[in-house]
LOVO-216754 format. One record per residue (C-alpha): residue number from 1; x, z, y. Coordinates in steps of 0.05 Angstrom, whole numbers. Layout:
% residues N
PT   num       xx       zz       yy
PT   NUM        X        Z        Y
...
END
This chain:
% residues 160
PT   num       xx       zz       yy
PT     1      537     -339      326
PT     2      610     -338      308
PT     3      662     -362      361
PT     4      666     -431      366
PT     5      736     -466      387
PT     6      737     -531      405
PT     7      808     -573      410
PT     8      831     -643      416
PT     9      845     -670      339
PT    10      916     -687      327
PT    11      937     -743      274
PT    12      951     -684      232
PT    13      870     -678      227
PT    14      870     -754      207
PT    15      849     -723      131
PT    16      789     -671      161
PT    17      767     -727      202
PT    18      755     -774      147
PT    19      723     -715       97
PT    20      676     -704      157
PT    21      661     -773      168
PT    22      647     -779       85
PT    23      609     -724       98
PT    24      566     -750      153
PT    25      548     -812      120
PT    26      527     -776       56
PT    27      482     -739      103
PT    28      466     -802      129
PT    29      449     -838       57
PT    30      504     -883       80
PT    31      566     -858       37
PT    32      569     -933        0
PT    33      580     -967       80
PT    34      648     -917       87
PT    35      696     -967       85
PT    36      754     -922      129
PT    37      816     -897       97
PT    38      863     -842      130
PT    39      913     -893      143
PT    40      850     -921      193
PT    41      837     -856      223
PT    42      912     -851      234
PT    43      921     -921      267
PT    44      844     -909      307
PT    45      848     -853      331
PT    46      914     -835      344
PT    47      951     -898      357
PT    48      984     -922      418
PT    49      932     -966      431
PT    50      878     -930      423
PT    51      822     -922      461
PT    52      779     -866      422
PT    53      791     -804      422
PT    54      763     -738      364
PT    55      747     -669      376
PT    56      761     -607      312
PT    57      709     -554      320
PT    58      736     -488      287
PT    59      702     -419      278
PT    60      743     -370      255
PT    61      808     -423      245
PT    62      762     -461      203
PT    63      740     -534      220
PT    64      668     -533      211
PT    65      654     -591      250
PT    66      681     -650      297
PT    67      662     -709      351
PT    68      699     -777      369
PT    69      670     -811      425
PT    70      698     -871      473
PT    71      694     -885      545
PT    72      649     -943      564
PT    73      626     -973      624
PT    74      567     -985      671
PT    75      558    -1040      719
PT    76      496    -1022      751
PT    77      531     -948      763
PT    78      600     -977      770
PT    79      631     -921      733
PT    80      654     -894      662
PT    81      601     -869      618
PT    82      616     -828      560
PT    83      587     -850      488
PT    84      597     -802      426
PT    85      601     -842      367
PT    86      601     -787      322
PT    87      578     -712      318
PT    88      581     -679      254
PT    89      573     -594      234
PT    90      575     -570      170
PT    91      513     -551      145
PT    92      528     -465      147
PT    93      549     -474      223
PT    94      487     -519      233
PT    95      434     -477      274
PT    96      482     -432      298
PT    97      498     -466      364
PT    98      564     -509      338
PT    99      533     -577      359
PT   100      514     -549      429
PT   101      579     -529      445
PT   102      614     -588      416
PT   103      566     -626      470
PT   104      575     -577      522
PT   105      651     -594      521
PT   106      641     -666      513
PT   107      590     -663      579
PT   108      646     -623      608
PT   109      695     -688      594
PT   110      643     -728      629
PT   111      634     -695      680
PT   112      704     -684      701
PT   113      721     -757      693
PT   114      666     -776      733
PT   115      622     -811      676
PT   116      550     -830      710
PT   117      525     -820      640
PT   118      534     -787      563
PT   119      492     -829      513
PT   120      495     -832      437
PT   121      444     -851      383
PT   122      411     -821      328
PT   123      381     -852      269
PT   124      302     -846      279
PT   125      281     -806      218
PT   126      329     -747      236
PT   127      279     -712      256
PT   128      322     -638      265
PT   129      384     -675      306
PT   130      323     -707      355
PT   131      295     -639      367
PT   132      365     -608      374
PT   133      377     -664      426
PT   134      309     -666      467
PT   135      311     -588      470
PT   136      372     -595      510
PT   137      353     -648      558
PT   138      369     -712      540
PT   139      313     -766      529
PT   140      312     -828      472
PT   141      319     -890      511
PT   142      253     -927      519
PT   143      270    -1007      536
PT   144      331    -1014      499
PT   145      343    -1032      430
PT   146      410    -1025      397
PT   147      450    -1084      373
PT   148      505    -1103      338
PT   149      553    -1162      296
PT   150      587    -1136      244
PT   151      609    -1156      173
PT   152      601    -1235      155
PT   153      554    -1244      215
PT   154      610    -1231      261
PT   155      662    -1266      232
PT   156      616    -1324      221
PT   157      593    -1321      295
PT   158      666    -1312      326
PT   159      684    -1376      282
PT   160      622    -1421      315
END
């Protein structure tokens, strides 16, 4: 494997960050639901409000990959936990140990902010990212299901 460098994105990345995210989704057979402009990136990511934060992997000054991720919280733990929103490697880096390091750093983040947990999902017919992420440890959540408001259902909701 290559050298992999990992850095905190700058708004300068803004551009990378939405090819990757294109990218991800086409993976994803989700391009059409890419709604996100660089001007969103811009204002999401790197804004003065912003609570988010995006990671450039590079190999050999190249960007072959990145993560942005968010700081939630537990109750029961009473502490910060770390959620990754999205991971994403090109697919000639993929196998090659970018996506563990990328996590390794981001578990490194967690850890040194005192997160009681790192959690993310994965959609459940990627089949090679669940391996990837059980042969490393972590374990799909049993009890919980995964909702969410978005679209016309939230705006119709928030309106009621």
């Amino acid at each position: 494997m290559k050298e992999i460098n990992i850095r905190d994105a700058v708004i300068e990345d803004s551009a990378l960050i939405l090819r990757f995210v294109r990218d991800l989704a086409k993976y994803e057979k989700a391009e059409h639901e890419v709604v996100a402009t660089q001007s969103h990136i811009e204002e999401s990511i790197f804004g003065e409000n912003s609570t988010v934060h995006a990671l450039i992997g590079e190999a050999n000054s190249e960007a072959i990959g990145f993560a942005v991720y968010f700081f939630n919280y537990s109750t029961w733990q009473g502490r910060n936990g770390l959620y990754l929103e999205d991971l994403y490697v090109t697919p000639a880096y993929r196998g090659h140990g970018a996506g563990r390091e990328i996590l390794k750093h981001l578990a490194r983040i967690a850890v040194s902010k005192h997160c009681g947990r790192f959690e993310w999902s994965v959609l459940d017919w990627n089949e090679p990212a669940i391996r990837f992420y059980e042969s490393i440890g972590a374990k799909a959540k049993s009890e919980w299901l995964g909702y969410q408001l978005s679209g016309e259902a939230l705006l119709e909701f928030s309106n009621s």
